[in-house]
N, C-alpha and C positions, 0 to 999 in steps of 0.2 A: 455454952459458948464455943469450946473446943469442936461440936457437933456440927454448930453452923463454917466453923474455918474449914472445917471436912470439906463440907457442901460445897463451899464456895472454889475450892479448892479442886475439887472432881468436875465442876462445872467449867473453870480454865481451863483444865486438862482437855478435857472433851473438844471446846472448842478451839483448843491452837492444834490441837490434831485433825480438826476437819479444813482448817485453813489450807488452801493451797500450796504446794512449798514452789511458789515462785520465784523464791530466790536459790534456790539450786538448779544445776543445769544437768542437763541429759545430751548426750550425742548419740546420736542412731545413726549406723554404716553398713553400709552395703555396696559388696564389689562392684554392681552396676545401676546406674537409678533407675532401669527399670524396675529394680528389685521393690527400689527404695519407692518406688509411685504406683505400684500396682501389686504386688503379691503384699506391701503393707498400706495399701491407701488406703487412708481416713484416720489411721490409728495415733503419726505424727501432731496431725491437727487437732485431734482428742487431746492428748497426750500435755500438749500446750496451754491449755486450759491450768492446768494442775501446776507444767514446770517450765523452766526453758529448753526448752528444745532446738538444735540445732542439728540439721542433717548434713551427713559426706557422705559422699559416693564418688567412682568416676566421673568425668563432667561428660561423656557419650556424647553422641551424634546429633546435629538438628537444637542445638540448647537441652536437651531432655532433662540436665542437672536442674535447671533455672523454671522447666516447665515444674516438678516434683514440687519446688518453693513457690509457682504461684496456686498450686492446686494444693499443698499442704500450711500454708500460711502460716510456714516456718525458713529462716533462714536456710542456706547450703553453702560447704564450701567443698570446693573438687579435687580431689586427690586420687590421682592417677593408680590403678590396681589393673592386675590382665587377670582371668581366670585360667591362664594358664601357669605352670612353671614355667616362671623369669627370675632365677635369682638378686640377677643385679635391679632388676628394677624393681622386688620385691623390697630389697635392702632401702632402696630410696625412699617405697613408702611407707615403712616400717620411719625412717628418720624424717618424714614431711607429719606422718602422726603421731611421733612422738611430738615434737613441736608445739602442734595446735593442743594438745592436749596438756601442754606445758603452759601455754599461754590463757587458755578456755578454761583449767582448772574445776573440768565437771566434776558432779557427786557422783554420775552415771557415765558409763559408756557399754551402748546394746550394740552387737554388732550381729547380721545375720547372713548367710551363706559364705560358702567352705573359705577364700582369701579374705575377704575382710577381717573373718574373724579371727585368722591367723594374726594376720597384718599389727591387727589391732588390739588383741588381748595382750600380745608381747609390747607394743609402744603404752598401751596405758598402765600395764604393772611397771615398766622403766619409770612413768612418766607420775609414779602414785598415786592412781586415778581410785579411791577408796571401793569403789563397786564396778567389776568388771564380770557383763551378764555376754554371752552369748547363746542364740537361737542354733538351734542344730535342727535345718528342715531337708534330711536324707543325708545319707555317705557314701558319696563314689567309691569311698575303696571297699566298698561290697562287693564288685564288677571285678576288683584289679585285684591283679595274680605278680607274683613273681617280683623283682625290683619295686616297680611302680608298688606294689600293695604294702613292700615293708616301709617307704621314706614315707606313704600317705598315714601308714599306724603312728609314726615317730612324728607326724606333724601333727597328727590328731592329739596324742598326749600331749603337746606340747603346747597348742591351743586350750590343753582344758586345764595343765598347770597353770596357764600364767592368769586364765580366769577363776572370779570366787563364786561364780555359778553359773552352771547350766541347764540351759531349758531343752528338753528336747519336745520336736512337739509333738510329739505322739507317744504311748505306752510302747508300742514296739523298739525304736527308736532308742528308746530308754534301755529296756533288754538286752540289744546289742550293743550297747555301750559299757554298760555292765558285764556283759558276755566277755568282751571284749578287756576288759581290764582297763579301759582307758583313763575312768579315773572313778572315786567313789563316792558309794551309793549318797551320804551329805551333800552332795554339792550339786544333783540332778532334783529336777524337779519338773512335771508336765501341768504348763498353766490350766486353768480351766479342764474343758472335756479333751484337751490337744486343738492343734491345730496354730498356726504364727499367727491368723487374722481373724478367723472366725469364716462366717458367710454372711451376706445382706439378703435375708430371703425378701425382702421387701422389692430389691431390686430385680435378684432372680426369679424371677415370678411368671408362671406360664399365665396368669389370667390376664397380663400386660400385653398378649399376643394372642387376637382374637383369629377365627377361622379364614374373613377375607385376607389377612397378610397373611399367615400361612401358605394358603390358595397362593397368593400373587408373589411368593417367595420362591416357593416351589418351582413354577414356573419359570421364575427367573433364575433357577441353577438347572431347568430341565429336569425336574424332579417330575413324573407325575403324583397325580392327586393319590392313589392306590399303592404308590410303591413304601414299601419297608425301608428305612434310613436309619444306616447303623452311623454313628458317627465317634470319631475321634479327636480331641484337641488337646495340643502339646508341639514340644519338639519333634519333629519328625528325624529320629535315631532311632538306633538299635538298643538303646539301653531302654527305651518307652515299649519294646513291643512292636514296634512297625512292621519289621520283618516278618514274624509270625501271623500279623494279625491280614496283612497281605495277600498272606500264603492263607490262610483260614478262609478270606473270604473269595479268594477265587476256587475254592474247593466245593463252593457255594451251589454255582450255575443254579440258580433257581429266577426264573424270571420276576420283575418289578420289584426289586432291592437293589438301593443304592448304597455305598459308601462316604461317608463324610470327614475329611484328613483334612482337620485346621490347624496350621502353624508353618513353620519354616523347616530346612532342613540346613544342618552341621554337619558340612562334610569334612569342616576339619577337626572336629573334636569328635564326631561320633558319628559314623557316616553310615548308611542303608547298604544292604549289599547291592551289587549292581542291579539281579535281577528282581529286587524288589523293583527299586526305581524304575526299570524298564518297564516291570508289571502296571506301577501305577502312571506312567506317560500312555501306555498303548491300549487301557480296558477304560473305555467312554463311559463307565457306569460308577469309577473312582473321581469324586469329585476334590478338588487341592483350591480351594479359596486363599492360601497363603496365609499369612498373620492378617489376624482381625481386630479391632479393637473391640467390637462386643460379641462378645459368641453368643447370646441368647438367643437374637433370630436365629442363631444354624440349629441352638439347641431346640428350639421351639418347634422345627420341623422336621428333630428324628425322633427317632421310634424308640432307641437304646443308644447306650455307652458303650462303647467298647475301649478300655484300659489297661492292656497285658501288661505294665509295668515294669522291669525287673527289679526298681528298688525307687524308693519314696520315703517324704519323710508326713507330710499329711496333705497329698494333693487337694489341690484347691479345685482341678477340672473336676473331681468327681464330688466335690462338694457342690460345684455348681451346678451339673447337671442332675446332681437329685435333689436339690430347690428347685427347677426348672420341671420335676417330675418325671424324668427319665428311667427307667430300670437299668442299672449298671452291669457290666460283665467287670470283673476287675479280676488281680491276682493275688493269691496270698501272701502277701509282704503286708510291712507295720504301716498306718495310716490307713491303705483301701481297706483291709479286712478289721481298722476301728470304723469306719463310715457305713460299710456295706454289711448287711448279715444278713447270710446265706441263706436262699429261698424264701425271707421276706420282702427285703429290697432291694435283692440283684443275686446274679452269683458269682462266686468266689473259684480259680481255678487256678491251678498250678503255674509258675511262674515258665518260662520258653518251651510251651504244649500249643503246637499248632492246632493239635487234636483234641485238646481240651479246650481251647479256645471258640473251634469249629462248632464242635455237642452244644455250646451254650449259646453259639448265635443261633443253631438250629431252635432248640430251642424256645430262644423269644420270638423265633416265626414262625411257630407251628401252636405257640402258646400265648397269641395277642392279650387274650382277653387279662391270664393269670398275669403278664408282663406290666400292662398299664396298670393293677391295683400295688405293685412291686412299688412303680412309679410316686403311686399316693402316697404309700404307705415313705419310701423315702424323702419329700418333701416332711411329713410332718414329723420325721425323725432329725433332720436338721434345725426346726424351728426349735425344736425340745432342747436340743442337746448342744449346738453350734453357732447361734447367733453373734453374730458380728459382736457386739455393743456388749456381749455376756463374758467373751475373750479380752475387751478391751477393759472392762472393769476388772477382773481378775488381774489383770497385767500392770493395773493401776495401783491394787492391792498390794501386790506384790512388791514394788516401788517403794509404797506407804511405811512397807514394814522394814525395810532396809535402814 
């Protein structure tokens, strides 16, 4: 009799542990919704299933807060953050998030990139928030020297006391943290294979983009059919590499190769030197499409990656472009050099080497053939290793066990 109250007993257990926990809540925040609608899309709406979920972020430009809530079909509420140093207005949202966090009384609060997590790990320990997770995806003060590098180490400590874990998303990432003393080795942990989302290679998918769009793509940036496309997407700054990569490919002069530079450029936080910018307005071969919302097409019709980086915490461009079956150039910092490995599926080169940069695009055009099987072989290194849905489970795990 004792045997079957066992059974019956182990058999509840099981099941109120796979029950949803619906009635706890989760807050995810991030300095800006784009963070919060695109470097994490889909994982909120996952995520909901399981728990309640409510997203903050600043409320941005155009509605973007309110777009994030109808694409995540989860609540949002907006609380004002700059990714700049603003003390005063730091203070305010340090005291607008303690608040809600007062009122909300989450089990969870995840916050990811550099003020949010500030912001936020300090208002939910004020606020008793029993699970306070931050994501760590890269650290400016790898760049920063002098004043600027000591008050960013003293804010980083300060972010990882006041939370009771952290995820970094990448093994490297981890390292320097450690390196770094900023806080210990208990309280870090990299979800899954790394990475904050994973990849949808379902989505990124070259077989989604056959030869006549190609053809007719091409065309339409003035590409011809024959030419070589190195491309790049990001921030157009100096901390990505732009500078160098610039300077690498006009060292080029090799007839029918083009250049591909997607995204915008920050001239106030992180601005190009001038004669890059001149370089890329007056050579007709540097193509600047601006911010795109889907980069597959542009990735569908280059040849390579090219990602000098100076510091990362697990880029998503080059996740994308090696589903998309690209061969990547990247640099060695933590994230590209866990994605990329060396001479299988791209190469790996030292971080601000215009000349190492140069060798490797040479390289993939003098070595097509070895380039595209690079390509293959990185596509099916991210279905193995990085799937969207295999991070989000993990993450959900994680949750579980808390």
């Amino acid at each position: 009799q004792e045997s079957n109250y066992f059974a019956i007993f182990v058999v509840l257990q099981f099941r109120l542990n796979s029950i949803p926990f619906m009635n706890k809540k989760i807050i995810r925040i991030t300095t800006v919704p784009t963070s919060l609608g695109i470097l994490l899309k889909g994982q909120l709406n996952f995520m909901s299933k399981y728990y309640e979920v409510l997203g903050v972020s600043s409320s941005g430009a155009n509605n973007e807060l309110e777009s994030v809530s109808l694409q995540e079909k989860v609540p949002v509420i907006p609380i004002e953050m700059t990714r700049k140093i603003t003390p005063i207005k730091d203070l305010l949202a340090v005291w607008e998030l303690y608040k809600l966090f007062k009122k909300e009384q989450p089990f969870i609060v995840h916050s990811h990139t550099p003020k949010a997590g500030t912001l936020s790990m300090i208002a939910s320990k004020l606020a008793g928030t029993p699970h306070r997770l931050h994501t760590i995806a890269g650290l400016p003060l790898v760049e920063a020297k002098g004043l600027k590098r000591i008050l960013l180490n003293s804010v980083e400590k300060l972010t990882y006391s006041c939370a009771t874990k952290i995820y970094p998303n990448s093994v490297g990432l981890k390292n320097i943290i450690l390196k770094h003393k900023f806080t210990r080795l208990e309280k870090l942990k990299v979800i899954a294979n790394g990475s904050s989302n994973g990849i949808e290679t379902a989505y990124f998918n070259p077989s989604l983009f056959d030869n006549e769009f190609i053809q007719n793509f091409r065309k339409e940036l003035n590409i011809n059919e024959d030419d070589f496309v190195f491309v790049f997407a990001g921030r157009l700054v100096k901390d990505k590499g732009v500078n160098e990569l610039v300077s690498a490919y006009n060292k080029l002069k090799k007839p029918n190769v083009k250049l591909l530079l997607i995204g915008t450029y920050e001239n106030e936080l992180d601005p190009l030197h001038i004669d890059t910018k001149m370089a890329i307005e007056n050579n007709n071969t540097i193509i600047t499409p601006g911010w795109v919302n889907d980069v597959r097409p542009y990735f569908a019709i280059s040849n390579a990656l090219t990602f000098p980086s100076y510091r990362e915490g697990f880029p998503n461009t080059v996740m994308q472009a090696a589903a998309m079956q690209i061969p990547c150039i990247v640099t060695d910092i933590n994230g590209c050099n866990e994605i990329i490995k060396e001479g299988e599926t791209g190469i790996i080169i030292p971080t601000k080497s215009t000349d190492a940069l140069y060798d490797a695009m040479v390289y993939m055009l003098n070595n097509q053939k070895e380039a595209k099987q690079m390509g293959l072989l990185s596509r099916q290194l991210m279905i193995s290793k990085f799937e969207r849905k295999e991070v989000w489970n993990a993450l959900l795990q994680e949750y579980n066990q808390l």
